[in-house]
N, C-alpha and C positions, 0 to 999 in steps of 0.2 A: 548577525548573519544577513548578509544582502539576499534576500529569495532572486529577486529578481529588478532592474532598473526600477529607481520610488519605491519598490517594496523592502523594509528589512523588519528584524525580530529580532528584540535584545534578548541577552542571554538564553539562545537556544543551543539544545542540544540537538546534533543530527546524528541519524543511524540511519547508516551504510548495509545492505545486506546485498551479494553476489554482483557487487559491482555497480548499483543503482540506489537513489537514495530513498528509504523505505519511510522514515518520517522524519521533521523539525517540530519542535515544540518547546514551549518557552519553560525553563527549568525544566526540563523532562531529566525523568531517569535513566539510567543506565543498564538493560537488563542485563542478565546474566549471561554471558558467553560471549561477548562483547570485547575487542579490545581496543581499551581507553585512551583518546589523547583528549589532554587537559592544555585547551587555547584561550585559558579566561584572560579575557582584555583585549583578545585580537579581534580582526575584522576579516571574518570568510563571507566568499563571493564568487560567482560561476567564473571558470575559466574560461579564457577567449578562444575566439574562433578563426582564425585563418584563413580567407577567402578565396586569396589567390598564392598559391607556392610554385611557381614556374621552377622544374627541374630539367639538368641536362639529356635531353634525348635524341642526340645526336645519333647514338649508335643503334637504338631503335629505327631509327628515318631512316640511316643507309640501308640496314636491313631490310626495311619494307620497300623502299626503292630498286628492291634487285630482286626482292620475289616477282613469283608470276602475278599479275594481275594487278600490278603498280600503275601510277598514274604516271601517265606522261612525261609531269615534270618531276625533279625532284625535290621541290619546295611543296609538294602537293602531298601529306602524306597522313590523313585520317584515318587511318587505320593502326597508328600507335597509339596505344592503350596507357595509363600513368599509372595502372597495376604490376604495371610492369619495370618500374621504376623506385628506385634506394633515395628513401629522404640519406643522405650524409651524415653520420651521428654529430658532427660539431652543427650543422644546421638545424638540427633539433634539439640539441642541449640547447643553444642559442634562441631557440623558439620556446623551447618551456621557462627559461630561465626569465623571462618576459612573461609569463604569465599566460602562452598559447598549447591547449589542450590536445585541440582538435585542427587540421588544416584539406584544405583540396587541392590533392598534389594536380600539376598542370603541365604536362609536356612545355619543354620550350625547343625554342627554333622551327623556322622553316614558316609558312605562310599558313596553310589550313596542317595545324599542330598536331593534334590528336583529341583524346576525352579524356577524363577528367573522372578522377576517384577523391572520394570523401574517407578520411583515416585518422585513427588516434595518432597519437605521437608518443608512439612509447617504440623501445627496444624490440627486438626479436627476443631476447633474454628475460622482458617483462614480461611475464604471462598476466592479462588484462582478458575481460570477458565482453563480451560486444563491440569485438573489433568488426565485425561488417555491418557500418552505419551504413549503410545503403542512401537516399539522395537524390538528388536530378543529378544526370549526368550532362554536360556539355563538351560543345565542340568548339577546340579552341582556335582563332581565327586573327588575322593581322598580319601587315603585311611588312617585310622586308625592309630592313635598315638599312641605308646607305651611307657610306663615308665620302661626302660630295668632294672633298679635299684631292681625291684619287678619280672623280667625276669621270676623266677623258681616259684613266684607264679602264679595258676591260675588265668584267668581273669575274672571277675563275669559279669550277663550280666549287663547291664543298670536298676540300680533303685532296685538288687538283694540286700538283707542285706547284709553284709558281719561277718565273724566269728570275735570275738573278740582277737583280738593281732596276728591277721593275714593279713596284708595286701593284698587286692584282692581276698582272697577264701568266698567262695562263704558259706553261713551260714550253719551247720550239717543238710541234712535229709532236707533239702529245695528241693522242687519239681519244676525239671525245663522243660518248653514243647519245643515240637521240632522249635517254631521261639524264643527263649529264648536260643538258643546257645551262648558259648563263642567264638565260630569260627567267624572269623580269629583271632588265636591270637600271631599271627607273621607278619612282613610288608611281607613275602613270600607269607600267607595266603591272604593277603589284595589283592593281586594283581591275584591272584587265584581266588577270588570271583568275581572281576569286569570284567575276562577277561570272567568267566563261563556265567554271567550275561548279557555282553552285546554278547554273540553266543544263551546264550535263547529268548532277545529281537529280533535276524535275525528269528529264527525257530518262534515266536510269529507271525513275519509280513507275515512268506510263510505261514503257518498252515490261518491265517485269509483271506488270499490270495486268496488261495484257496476254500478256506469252503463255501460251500453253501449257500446263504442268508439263507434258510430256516434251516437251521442244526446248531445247538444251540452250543456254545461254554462253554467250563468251564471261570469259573469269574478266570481272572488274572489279576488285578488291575494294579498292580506294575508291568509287564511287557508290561500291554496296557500302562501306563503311558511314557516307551520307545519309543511304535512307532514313536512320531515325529522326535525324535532324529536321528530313523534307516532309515526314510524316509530323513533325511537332510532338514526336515523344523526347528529344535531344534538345537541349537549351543552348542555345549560341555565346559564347564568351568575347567580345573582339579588344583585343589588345590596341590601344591609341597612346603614344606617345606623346601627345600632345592639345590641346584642345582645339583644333581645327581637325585634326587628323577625330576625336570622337565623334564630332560631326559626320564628321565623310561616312566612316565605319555605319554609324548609325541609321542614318539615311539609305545604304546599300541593304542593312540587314531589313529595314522598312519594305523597302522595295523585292529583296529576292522573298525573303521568309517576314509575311507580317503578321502568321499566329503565332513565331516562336520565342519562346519565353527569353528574353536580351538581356545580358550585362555587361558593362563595361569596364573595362580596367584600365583606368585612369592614371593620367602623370603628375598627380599634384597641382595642377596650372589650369585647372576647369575658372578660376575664377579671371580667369582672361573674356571670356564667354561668356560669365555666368547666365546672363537672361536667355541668351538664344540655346545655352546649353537645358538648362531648368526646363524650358518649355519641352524641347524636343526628348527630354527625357521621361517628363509626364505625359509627353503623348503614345510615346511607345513605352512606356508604362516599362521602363529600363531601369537597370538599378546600377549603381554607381560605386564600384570599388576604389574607394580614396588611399592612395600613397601617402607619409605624411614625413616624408623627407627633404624638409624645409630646408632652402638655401643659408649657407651660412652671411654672414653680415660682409659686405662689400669692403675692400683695402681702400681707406681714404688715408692713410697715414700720409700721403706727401699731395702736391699740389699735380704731380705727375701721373700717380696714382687715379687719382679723383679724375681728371679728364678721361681715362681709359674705361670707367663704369658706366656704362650706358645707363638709360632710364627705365629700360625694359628690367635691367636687373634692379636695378634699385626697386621698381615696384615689385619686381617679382620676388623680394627679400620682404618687403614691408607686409605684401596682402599675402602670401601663402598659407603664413599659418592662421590665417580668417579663412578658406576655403572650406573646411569641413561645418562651420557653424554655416556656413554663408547657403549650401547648398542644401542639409539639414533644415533650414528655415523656411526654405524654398519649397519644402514638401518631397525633394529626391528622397529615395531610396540610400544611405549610405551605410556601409561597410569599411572600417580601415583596417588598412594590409601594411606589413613590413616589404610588403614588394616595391622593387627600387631601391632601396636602403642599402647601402656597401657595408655598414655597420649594424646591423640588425637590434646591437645591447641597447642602440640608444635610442628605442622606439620610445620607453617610456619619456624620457625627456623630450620627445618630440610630442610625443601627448600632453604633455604638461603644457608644450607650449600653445597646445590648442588649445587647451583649457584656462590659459590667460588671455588668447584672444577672443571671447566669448563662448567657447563650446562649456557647456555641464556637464557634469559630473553622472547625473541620468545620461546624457547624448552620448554620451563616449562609454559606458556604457552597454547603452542599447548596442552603439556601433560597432562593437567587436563580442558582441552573443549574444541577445536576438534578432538585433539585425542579420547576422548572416548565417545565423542556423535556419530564419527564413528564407532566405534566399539560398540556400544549398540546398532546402527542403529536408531537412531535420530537426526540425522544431519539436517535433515531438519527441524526440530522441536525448536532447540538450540544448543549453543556450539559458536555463536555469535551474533555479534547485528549487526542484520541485518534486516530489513524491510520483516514482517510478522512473525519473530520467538520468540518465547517467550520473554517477557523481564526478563529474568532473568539477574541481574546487581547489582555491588558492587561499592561503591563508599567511593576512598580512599582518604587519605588526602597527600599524595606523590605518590612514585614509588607505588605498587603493589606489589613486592618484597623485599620490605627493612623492616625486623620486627619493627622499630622505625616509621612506618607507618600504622594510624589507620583504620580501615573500618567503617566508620563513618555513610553511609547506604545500606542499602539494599533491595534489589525488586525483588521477587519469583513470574513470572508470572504477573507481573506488580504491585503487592499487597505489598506495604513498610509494612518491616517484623522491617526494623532497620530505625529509624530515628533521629539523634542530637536533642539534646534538643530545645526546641522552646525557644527565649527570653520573659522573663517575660515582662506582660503588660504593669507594672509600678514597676519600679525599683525602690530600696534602697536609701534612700537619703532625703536630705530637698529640698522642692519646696515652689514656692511663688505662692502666688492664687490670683486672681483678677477678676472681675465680666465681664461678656461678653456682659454686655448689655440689656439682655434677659429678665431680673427679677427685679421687683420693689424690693425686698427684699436690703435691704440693707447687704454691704459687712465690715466685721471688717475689719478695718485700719493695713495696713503690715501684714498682713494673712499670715502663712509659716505652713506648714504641714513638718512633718517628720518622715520618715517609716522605721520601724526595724524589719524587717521579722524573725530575728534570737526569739527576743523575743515575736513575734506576736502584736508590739505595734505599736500607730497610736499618734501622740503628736501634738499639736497646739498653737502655740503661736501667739500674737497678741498687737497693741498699742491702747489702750482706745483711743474714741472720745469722746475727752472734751469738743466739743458743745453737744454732747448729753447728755452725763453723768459728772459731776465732780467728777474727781479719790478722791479717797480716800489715804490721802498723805500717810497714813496706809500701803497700799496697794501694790505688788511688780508690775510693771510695767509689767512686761511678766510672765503669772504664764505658766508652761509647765502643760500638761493635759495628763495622761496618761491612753486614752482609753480602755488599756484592763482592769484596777480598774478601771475606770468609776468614778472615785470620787478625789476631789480636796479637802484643807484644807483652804478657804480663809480668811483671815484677819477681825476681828472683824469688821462689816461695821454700819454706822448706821442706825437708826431704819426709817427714814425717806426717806432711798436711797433704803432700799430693796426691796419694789414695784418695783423701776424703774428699778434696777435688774432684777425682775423678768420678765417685761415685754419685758425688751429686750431681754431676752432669748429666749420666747417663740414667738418673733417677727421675730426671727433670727434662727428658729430651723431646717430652710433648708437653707442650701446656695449654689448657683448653680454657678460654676465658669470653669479655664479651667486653666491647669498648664503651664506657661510662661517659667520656668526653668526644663527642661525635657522633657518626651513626654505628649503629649496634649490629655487629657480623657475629655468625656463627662459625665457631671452629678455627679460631685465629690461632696459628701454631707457628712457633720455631721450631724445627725438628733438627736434630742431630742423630743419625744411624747410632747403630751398635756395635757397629764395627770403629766408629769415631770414638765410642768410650772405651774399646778393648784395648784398641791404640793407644790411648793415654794413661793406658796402666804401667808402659813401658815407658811414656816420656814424663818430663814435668808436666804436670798439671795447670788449668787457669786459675790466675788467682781472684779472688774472693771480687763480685761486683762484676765481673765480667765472664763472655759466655763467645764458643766457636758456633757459629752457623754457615752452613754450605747452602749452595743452590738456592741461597738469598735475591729475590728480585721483586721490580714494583713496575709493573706495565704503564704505558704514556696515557693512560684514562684512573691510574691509583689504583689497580686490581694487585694486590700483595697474592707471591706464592713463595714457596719455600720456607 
């Protein structure tokens, strides 16, 4: 058990009680009331943490942009909330299934985004206990993408028709109101709006400051949604696409808010920067959300090829996945996110690849649960296992980091979300049966069952007793019975033996035994009705060695019924 990065404990046992982990300790018992999984030989370890999960909230912003008391622009829209907001169930299979427990959903789009909630990742269907991890809350910030490509066209606002074989103009003779601007539509504009924005959140908190309880203010939504930020109870997030752009970001947040608590959400390409970035990050005491979606390797296959790679790519393929060791060493604050990733499954192979270019096995790690249960301010909640904190926990079948290693289960809040298959009750195979004692009923002579789950079939063979019955030299010795037809073809018998047929049939329509070869089931029966031996007082009879069964079947796990 990994307690925690550097710390582990061999063969401990952990107990779980009401969704938090109550203790680990090395060979500990198991008390009573407990239900047991047995993971001798694996490797459990807290599950990661999530730092940044940007969801769509597009249709939150238009919302807020058309109520009263909206900001100006509609790129301007802090007052959507990310509680308000559906992680997508294939986005969260796709996040557990990686080993992510716990994430902070993040509005996306638009320029000043919204805030930011801390949540399990589990179903609505999962009932889990400590689902309100509560947290810093931030405000998420960054400014506006451009597709420079369409540069000279206008840029229409959000959800505007557009003119036909005009990319980005806005449709002829369309009527637009003044929060339906295209402003900003330059990254110079972007950064003009947020800096204007956050000096009218200062004037929003002296004007309310001062104002008289009794003296009525105008509705400004979207800049009362500022105040906690400008009070330093709200932590600032800025999204930088690039590593001049975190400079920028950083610097502005320096200057408007220099008590509030920074982080940055980084494009994987800090290490373009690195010193100028290190420094300004230790000075604003900022913490560093690492992407780790490393470029793949440049097309050199032709001599035509190879001219068209710049050098920017070429080093940007070679040093990327050295960033997270690089900035780590540096003394930054890091956290890595599957943000940015188009493929999310292949996070672990992207950590792996940090992990061959210098990162450890402790740094990566820290880097995805206590680093950023710190820095979301739930430390005390998770980020390890540790006695009273959530059980959130992955359990692998090796290292933890080595992609050739499965996460075989998992526990969100103590609640197994993932669990290996259970072994079937009664396995595939032929067994021999014999009577336990229990039952006057008599037991056919070398009794063998044989079960074939693939084709749902249940088969019986057996040696006549010729003190009771004399075989029919007719007759094949072992007829096999293939329960799911229900129906045998036996040997012409005579007219004189088929009573005694019949009778033993319907003498012998339960037989109660216990499996010798395999694992050992109670009450293993072939059953034939009474109505199936009254019938066969009228027809021929089976002959000797063979047996009718109905509503014979073997479920795809080996559960025999009928």
């Amino acid at each position: 058990v990994i307690v925690a990065p550097g710390t582990t404990i061999e063969k401990a046992t952990v107990l779980i009680r009401d969704g938090v982990v109550e203790s680990i300790t090395p060979d500990g018992a198991v008390p009573a009331g407990y239900r047991r999984f047995d993971f001798a030989g694996k490797t459990i370890f807290p599950a990661f943490i999530e730092a940044a999960l940007p969801i769509d909230s597009a249709a939150q912003a238009a919302a807020a942009s058309a109520a009263p008391g909206a900001h100006w622009n509609q790129y301007v829209t802090p007052q959507v909330g990310a509680n308000d907001l559906a992680i997508p169930d294939a986005t969260l299979e796709s996040l557990r299934a990686q080993g992510f427990a716990v994430a902070r959903v993040l509005p996306a789009g638009g320029i000043f985004r919204g805030t930011s909630e801390v949540r399990l990742l589990t179903k609505a269907s999962e009932r889990t206990l400590g689902r309100d991890l509560g947290g810093q809350t931030v405000q998420v910030v960054g400014p506006r993408s451009f597709d420079f490509s369409q540069f000279m066209a206008q840029t229409p606002a959000p959800g505007a028709p557009q003119a036909p074989g005009v990319p980005g103009a806005p449709a002829v003779g369309q009527q637009r109101g003044e929060r339906m601007s295209s402003f900003p539509s330059s990254l110079m504009g972007s950064y003009a709006l947020m800096r204007q924005t956050f000096m009218d959140a200062h004037w929003r908190l002296d004007s309310v400051t001062v104002a008289s309880p009794a003296m009525p203010t105008d509705d400004m939504d979207a800049l009362d949604a500022l105040l906690p930020l400008v009070r330093g109870e709200h932590g600032l997030l800025v999204d930088a696409s690039d590593d001049l752009e975190a400079a920028r970001l950083v610097r502005l947040a320096q200057d408007q808010l220099p008590s509030c608590a920074l982080g940055v959400l980084g494009s994987g390409n800090e290490f373009r920067s690195q010193d100028e970035l290190a420094a300004l990050f230790a000075k604003t005491n900022a913490a560093l959300i690492m992407p780790i979606d490393f470029p793949q390797p440049p097309d050199l296959v032709s001599p035509t090829a190879t001219d068209s790679v710049s050098l920017r790519e070429l080093m940007g393929w070679r040093y990327a996945p050295t960033n997270p060791k690089r900035f780590i060493a540096a003394g930054t604050t890091v956290a890595l996110t599957t943000h940015r990733m188009q493929d999310k499954g292949s996070f672990r192979k992207r950590l792996a690849d940090a992990i061959t270019h210098g990162l450890t096995r402790d740094e990566a790690l820290a880097a995805l649960t206590t680093t950023p249960a710190r820095i979301l301010g739930i430390d005390g909640r998770t980020g390890t296992l540790e006695n009273g904190k959530l059980a959130n926990l992955i359990v692998a079948s090796g290292d933890p980091f080595d992609t050739e290693s499965k996460f075989e289960a998992m526990f969100v809040a103590g609640l197994p979300v993932l669990l290996p298959p259970e072994a079937p009750v009664l396995a595939a195979g032929a067994f021999a049966v014999t009577a336990d004692g229990t039952t006057p009923k008599p037991t056919a002579k070398d009794l063998r069952i044989t079960l074939d789950p693939k084709d749902g079939t249940l088969k019986a063979t057996w040696t006549p007793d010729a003190a009771a019955k004399p075989a029919d030299p007719a007759a094949p010795a072992d007829a096999p019975v293939d329960t799911k037809t229900a129906t045998t073809t036996p040997t012409e018998p005579k007219a004189d033996d088929a009573a005694a047929a019949d009778a033993k049939a319907a003498e012998s329509k339960v037989v109660e035994g216990k499996v010798v070869e395999g694992k050992a089931v109670e009450n293993t029966a072939v059953q034939n009705k009474a109505a199936d031996a009254k019938a066969g007082e009228s027809k021929a009879g089976a002959a000797a060695g063979s047996a009718t069964a109905r509503r014979g079947s073997v479920s795809a796990d080996g559960r025999a019924s009928g």
